[in-house]
C-alpha positions in Angstrom: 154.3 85.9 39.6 156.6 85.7 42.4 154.8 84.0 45.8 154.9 86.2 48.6 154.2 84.4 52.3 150.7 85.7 53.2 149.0 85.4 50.2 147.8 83.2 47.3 148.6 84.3 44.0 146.8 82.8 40.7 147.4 83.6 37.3 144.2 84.1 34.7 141.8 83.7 37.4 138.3 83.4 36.9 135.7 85.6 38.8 132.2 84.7 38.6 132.4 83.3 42.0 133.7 86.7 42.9 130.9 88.7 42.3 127.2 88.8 43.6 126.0 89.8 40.1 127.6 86.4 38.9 129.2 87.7 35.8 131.8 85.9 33.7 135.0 87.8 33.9 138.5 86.9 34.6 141.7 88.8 36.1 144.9 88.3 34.4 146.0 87.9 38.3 144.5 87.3 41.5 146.1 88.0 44.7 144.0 86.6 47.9 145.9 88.4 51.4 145.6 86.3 54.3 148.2 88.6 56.2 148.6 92.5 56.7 152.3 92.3 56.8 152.4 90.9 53.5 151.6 94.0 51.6 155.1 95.9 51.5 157.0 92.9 49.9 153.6 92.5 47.4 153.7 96.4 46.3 157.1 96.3 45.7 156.5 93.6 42.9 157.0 94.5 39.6 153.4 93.6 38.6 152.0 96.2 40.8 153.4 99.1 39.4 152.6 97.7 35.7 149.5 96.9 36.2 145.9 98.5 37.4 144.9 97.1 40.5 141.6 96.5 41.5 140.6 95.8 45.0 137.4 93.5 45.7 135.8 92.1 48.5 132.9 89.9 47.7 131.7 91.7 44.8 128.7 92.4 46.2 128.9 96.1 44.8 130.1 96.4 41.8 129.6 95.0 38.3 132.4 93.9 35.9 131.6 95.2 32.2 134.1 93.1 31.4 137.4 91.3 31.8 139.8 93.0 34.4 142.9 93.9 32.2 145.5 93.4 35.5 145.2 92.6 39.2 142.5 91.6 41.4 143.4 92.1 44.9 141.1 91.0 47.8 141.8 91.1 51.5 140.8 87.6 53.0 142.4 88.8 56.4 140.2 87.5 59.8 139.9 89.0 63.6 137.9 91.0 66.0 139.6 92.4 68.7 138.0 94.1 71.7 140.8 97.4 72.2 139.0 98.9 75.6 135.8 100.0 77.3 134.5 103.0 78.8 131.2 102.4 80.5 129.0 101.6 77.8 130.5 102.1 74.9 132.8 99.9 73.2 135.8 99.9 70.7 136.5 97.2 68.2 139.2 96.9 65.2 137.9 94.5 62.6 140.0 92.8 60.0 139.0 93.7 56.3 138.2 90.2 54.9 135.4 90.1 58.0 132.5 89.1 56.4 129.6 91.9 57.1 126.8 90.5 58.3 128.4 87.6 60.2 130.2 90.8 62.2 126.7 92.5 62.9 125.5 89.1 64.5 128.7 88.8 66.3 127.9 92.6 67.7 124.2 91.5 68.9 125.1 88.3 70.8 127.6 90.4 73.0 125.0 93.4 73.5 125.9 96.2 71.5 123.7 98.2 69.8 124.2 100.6 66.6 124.5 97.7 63.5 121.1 96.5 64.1 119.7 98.1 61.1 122.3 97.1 59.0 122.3 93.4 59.1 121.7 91.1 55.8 123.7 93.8 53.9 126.4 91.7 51.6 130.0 92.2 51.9 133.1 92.5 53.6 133.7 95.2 56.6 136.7 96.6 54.5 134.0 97.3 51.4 131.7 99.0 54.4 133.3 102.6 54.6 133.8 102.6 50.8 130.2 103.5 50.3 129.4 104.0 53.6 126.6 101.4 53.7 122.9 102.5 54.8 120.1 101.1 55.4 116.5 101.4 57.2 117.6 105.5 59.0 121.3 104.2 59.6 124.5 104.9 58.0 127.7 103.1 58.8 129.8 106.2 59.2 127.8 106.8 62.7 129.5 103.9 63.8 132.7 104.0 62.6 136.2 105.5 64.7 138.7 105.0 62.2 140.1 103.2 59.3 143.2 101.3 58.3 144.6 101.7 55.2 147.5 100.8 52.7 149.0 104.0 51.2 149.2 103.4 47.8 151.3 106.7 47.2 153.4 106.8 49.3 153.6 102.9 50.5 153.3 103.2 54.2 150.7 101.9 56.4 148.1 104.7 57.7 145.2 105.3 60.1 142.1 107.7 59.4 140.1 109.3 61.5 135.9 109.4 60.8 136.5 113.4 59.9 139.5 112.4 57.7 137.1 109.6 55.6 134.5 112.8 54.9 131.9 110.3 54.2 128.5 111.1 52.6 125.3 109.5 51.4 127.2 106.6 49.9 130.3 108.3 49.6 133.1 108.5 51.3 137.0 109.4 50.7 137.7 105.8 49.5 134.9 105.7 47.0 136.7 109.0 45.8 140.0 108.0 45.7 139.5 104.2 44.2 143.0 104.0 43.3 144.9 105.2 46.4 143.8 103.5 49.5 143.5 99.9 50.4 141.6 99.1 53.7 143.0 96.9 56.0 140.7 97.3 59.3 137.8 99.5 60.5 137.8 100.5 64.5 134.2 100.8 65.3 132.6 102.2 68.3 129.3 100.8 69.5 127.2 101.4 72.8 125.3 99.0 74.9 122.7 102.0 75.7 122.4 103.4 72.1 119.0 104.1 70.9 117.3 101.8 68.5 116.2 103.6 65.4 112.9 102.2 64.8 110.9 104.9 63.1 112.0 103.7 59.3 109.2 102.7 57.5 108.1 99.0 58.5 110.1 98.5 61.2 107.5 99.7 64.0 104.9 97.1 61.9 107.1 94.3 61.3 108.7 94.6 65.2 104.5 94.3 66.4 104.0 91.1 64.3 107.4 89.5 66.3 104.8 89.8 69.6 104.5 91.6 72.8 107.4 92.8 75.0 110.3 96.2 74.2 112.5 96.4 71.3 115.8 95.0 71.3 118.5 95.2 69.2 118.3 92.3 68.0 114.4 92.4 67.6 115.1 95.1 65.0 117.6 93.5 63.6 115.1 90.5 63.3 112.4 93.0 62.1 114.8 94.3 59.2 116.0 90.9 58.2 112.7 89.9 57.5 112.0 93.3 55.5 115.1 92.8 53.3 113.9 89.1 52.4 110.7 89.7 51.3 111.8 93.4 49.5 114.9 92.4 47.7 116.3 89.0 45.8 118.4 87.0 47.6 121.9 86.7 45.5 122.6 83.5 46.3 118.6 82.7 44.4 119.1 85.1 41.5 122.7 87.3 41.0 122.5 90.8 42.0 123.9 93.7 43.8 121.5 94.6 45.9 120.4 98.4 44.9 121.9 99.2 41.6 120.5 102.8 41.6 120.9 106.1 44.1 117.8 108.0 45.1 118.5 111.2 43.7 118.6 114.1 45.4 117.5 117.4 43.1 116.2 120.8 43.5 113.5 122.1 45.3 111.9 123.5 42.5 112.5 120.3 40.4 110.8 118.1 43.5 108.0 120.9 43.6 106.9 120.5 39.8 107.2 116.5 40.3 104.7 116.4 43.3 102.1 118.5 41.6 102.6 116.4 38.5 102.7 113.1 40.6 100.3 112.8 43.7 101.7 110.9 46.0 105.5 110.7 44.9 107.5 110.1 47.7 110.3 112.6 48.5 112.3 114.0 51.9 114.0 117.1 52.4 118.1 116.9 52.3 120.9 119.0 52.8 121.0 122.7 51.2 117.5 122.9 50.7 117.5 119.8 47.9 115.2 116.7 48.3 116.0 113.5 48.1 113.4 111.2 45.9 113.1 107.3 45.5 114.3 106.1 42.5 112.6 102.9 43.0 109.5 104.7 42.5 110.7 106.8 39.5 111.9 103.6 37.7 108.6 101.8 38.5 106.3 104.6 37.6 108.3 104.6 34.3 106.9 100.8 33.9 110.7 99.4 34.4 109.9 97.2 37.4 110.4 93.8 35.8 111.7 94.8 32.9 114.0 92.0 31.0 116.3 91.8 28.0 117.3 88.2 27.6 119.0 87.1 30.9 119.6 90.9 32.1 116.9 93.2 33.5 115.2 94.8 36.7 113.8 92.4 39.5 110.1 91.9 39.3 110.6 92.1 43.0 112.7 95.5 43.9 112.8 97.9 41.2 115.9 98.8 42.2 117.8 95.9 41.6 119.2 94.7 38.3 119.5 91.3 37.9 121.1 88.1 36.2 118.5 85.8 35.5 121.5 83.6 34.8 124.6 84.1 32.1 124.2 87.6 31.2 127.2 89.4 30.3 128.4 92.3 32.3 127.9 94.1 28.7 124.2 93.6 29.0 123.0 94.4 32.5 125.3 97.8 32.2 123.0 98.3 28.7 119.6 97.4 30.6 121.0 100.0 33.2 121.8 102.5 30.6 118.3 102.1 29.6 116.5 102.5 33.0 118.3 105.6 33.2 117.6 106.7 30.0 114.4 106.2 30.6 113.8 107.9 33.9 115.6 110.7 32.3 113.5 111.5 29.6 109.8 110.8 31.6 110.9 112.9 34.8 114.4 114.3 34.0 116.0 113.3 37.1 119.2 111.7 36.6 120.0 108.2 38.0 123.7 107.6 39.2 124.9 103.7 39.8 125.6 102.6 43.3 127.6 100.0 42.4 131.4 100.6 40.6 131.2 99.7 37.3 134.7 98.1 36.3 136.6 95.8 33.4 137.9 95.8 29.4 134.3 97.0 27.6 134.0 96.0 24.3 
């Protein structure tokens, strides 16, 4: 393929490196964008409008089921720019191809607050809106003032307000429209005065064992680091993708018959009168916690994390998730959805 200025372009590219779950797959091309304003001359290749396109960041959420039958296109753009303040609160644009959780540390040493909760979460700030990340009470999308995007449709450079992204519990307009929009930047807004969300479970325990003296943010961010260690498998120890599983949300009626059938079962009200239950907790009470078939299966640690205990094929830890959900299906009948996108040639 033609070389563009801005990016590096490779032919039959391998991506195991590429992906937290550390599947073999390859990309019959692989385009690495080191500059914005190298996009219009690389859409306007022939390539692109042949082939499916799939944008990646770190592959820390999503699990190839196979070979990726065209073009692999990740944005390894860098920058932080401070664009004003108003008293306490803050606005920042952030490059795509900024590495997550180094951007949440880079927050906390210059005083804002809002990301705390959010740090040790794997990825790339442009992957961050696409499922509007969560963790420990806080959701990205409370953060976020707008996103940059590529316009695949109509080829033109666009910015979209928080209202415009309609984001949800993991979901947001990007996660919807997978094939449209390619993000370039996210502005965030943070304050120096927000208030810590500390009433998650562990984090008012795990903050007491750090000592004496008032939360800070980056006490809490300590306090959820050390939660996410000893909860869920490190990736760079044993491939994953963090939480491979939604917790559902289902009926009241549904939740209603579960409780009386299972003390203790944890569940929280949602919107329009549903509630939300844990799937860890459904696939562990279905005796899946552990589970293993050959070098695929469900961490011993997290039941919510599917694992490669080292060269499973994508094939096989999308059939040990089939079977979880199966599974959970037919003991509770709650459907389980995948977090994670599940992408590439199945055989």
């Amino acid at each position: 393929m033609t070389q563009i200025p801005g990016c590096v372009i490779l032919d039959d590219a391998a991506l195991e490196g590429r992906n937290t779950l550390r599947v073999a797959a390859r990309a019959e091309i692989l385009v690495d964008v080191h500059d914005v304003s190298a996009l219009p001359a690389l859409f306007e290749l022939p390539a692109f409008g042949a082939l499916p396109l799939l944008v990646l960041g770190e592959g820390s959420n999503l699990l190839f089921a196979g070979d990726w039958p065209g073009i692999v296109l990740s944005m390894a753009t860098r920058g932080i720019d401070v664009l004003g303040e108003s008293g306490q609160r803050t606005r920042l644009r952030v490059a795509a191809g900024e590495n997550w959780n180094d951007f949440v540390h880079w927050s906390l040493a210059r005083g804002y607050r809002g990301l705390e909760n959010l740090v040790l979460i794997p990825g790339t700030v442009g992957a961050a809106p696409i499922q509007n990340i969560g963790a420990y009470g806080v959701e990205v999308a409370e953060t976020i003032a707008a996103v940059h995007v590529w316009d695949r449709h109509d080829g033109h450079a666009r910015v979209l307000d928080a209202t415009a992204c309609t984001f949800g519990y993991r979901d947001s307009l990007f996660k919807r429209e997978p094939d449209r929009y390619l993000i370039t930047a996210v502005d965030f807004e943070l304050a120096r005065d927000a208030p810590l969300r500390v009433d998650y479970a562990g984090i008012r325990d795990e903050l007491a064992t750090l000592g004496d003296g008032e939360p800070t943010a980056s006490r809490v961010a300590e306090a959820v680091a050390r939660l996410r260690t000893r909860k869920l498998p490190n990736p760079a120890v044993i491939g994953n993708a963090g939480s491979f599983f939604k917790n559902p949300v289902v009926a009241a009626d549904l939740a209603a018959t579960l409780s009386g059938a299972h003390a203790g079962m944890p569940a929280w009200p949602s919107v329009d009168g549903m509630v939300k239950l844990s799937a860890a907790w459904l696939i562990e009470q279905a005796g899946l916690k552990g589970y293993r078939d050959g070098a695929a299966g469900i961490s011993a640690q997290h039941a919510l994390v599917l694992v490669n205990h080292g060269g499973a094929t994508g094939a096989a830890l999308l059939g040990v998730a089939k079977h979880v959900a199966r599974t959970v299906k037919e003991r509770f009948g709650v459907v389980l959805e995948a977090e994670p996108r599940i992408v590439g040639k199945r055989s």
